[in-house]
PAKEGU-971072 format. One record per residue (C-alpha): residue number from 1; x, y, z. Coordinates in Angstrom, 2 decimals, decimal comma, always signed. Layout:
N
- n;xx;yy;zz
- NUM;X;Y;Z;
...
***
This chain:
142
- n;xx;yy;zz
- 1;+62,20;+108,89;+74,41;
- 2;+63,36;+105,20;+73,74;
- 3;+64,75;+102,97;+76,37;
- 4;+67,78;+103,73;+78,08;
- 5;+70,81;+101,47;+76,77;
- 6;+72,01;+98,39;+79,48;
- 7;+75,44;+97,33;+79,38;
- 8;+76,86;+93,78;+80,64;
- 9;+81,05;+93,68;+80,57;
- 10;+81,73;+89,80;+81,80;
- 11;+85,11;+88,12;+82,54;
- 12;+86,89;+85,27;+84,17;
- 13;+89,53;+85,20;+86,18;
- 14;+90,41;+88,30;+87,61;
- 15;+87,64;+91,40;+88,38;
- 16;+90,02;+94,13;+87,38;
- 17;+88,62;+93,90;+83,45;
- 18;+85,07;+94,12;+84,50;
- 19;+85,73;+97,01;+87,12;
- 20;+87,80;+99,18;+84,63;
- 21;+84,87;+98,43;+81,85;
- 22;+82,49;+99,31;+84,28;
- 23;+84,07;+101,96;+86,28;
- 24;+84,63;+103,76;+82,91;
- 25;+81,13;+103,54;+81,59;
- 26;+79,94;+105,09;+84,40;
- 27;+82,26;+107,59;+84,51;
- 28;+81,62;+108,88;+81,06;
- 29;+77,98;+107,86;+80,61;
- 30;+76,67;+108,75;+83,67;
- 31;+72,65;+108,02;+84,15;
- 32;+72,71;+107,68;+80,90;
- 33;+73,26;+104,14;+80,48;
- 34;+73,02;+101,22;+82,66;
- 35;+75,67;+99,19;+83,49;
- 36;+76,65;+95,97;+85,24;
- 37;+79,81;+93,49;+85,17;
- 38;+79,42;+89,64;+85,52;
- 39;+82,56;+87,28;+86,37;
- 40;+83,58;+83,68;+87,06;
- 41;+86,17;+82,80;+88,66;
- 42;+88,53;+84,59;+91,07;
- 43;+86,72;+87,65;+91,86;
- 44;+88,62;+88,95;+94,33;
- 45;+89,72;+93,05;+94,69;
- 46;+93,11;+93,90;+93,10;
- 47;+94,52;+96,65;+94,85;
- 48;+96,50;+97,09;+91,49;
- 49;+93,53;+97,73;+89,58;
- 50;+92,18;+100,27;+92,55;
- 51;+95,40;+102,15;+92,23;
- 52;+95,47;+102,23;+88,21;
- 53;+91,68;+103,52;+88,56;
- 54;+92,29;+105,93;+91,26;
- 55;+95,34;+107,15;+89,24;
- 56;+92,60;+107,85;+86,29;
- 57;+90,27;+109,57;+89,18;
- 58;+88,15;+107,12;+89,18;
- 59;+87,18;+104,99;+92,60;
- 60;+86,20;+101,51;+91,80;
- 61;+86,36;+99,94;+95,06;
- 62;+82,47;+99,85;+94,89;
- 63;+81,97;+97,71;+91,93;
- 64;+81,35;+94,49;+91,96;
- 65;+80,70;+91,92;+89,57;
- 66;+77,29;+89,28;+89,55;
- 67;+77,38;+86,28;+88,94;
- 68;+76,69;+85,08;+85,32;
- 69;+74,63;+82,68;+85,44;
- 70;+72,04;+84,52;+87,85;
- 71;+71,61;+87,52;+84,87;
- 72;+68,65;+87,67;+82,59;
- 73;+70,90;+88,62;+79,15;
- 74;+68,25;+89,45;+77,30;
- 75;+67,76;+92,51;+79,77;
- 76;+70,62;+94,34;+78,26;
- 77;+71,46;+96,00;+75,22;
- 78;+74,73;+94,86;+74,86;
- 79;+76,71;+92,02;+76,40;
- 80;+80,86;+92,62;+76,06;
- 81;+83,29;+90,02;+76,64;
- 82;+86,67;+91,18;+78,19;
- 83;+89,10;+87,74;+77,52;
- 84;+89,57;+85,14;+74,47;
- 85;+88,15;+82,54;+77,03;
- 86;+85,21;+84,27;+78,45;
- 87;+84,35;+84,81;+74,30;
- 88;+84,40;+80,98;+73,98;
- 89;+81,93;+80,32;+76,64;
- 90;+79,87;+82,80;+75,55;
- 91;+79,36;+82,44;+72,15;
- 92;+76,00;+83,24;+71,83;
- 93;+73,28;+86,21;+73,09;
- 94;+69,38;+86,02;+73,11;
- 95;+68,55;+87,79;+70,01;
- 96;+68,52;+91,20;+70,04;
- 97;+71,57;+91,71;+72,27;
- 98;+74,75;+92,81;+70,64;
- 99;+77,78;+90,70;+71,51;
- 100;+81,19;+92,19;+71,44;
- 101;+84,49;+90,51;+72,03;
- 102;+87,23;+92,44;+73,74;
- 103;+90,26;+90,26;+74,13;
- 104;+91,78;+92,64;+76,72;
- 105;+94,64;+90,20;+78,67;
- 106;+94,27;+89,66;+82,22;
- 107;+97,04;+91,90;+84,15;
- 108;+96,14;+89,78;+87,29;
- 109;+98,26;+87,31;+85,85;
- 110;+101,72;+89,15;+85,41;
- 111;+103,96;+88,15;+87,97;
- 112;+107,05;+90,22;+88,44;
- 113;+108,27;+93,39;+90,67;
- 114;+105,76;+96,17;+91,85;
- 115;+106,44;+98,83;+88,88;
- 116;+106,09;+95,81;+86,44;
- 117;+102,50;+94,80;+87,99;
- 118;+102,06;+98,99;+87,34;
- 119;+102,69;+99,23;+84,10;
- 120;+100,36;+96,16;+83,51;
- 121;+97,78;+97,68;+84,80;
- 122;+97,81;+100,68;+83,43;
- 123;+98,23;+99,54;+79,85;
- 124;+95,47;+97,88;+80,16;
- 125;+93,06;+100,68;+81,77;
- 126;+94,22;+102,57;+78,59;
- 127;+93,20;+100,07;+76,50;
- 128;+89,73;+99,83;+78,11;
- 129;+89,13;+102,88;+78,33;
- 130;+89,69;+103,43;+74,84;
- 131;+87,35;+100,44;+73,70;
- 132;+84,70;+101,44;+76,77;
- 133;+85,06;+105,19;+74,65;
- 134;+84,20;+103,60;+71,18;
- 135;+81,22;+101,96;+72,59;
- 136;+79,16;+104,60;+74,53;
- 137;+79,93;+106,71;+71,28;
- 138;+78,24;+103,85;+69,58;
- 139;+75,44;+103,46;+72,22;
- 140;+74,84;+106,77;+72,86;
- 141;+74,15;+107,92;+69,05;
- 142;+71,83;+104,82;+68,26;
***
């Protein structure tokens, strides 16, 4: 049996990326894949992002992400940007690592009425979800 498949989301600015990657992964891979979520930044809980989870039935309240700069990359399979300027600053993997970019946008920077914030966030859980989806199937066959 070959080794089990690690999984690093990372982000800046704003945890509620990283916890929807992560809270996803585990949700649909289960033990089957290890997972983890790194962040710079403001990485403060969004109660937005709690609620958009919840709403999806998952709890994410437990996640939190490491600090970058404290993770051995070459310990995981696959390292997965979640923003255009976490990609820049991370432009590079220890070989044998797969880098992926996901520009997802940050919905901890809309500004606006509750239902607006709610909306935000739950376009983009959709839209990791869907990516976080693609992968595993990805992972999980190779």
């Amino acid at each position: 049996m070959g080794k089990k498949a690690r999984i690093l989301f990372v982000c800046t600015d704003g945890l509620a990326r990283c916890q929807m990657a992560e809270g996803f992964t585990r949700y649909f891979a289960g033990a089957n894949v290890g997972v983890g979520s790194a962040a710079s930044g403001d990485q403060s809980a969004n109660p937005y992002c709690h609620w958009a989870m919840n709403e999806a039935g998952i709890d994410v309240t437990h996640i939190a992400a490491s600090p970058l700069e404290r993770l051995d990359l070459s310990s995981f399979s696959y390292v997965v940007t979640l923003s255009g300027e976490t990609e820049a600053n991370l432009a590079t993997v220890p070989t044998g690592v797969q880098l992926e970019h996901w520009r997802l946008p940050d919905p901890t920077k809309v500004r606006g009425n509750p239902q607006d914030l709610i909306l935000t966030f739950r376009a983009v859980r959709n839209a990791t979800e869907k990516k976080v989806k693609d992968l595993l199937t990805r992972v999980l066959r190779g």
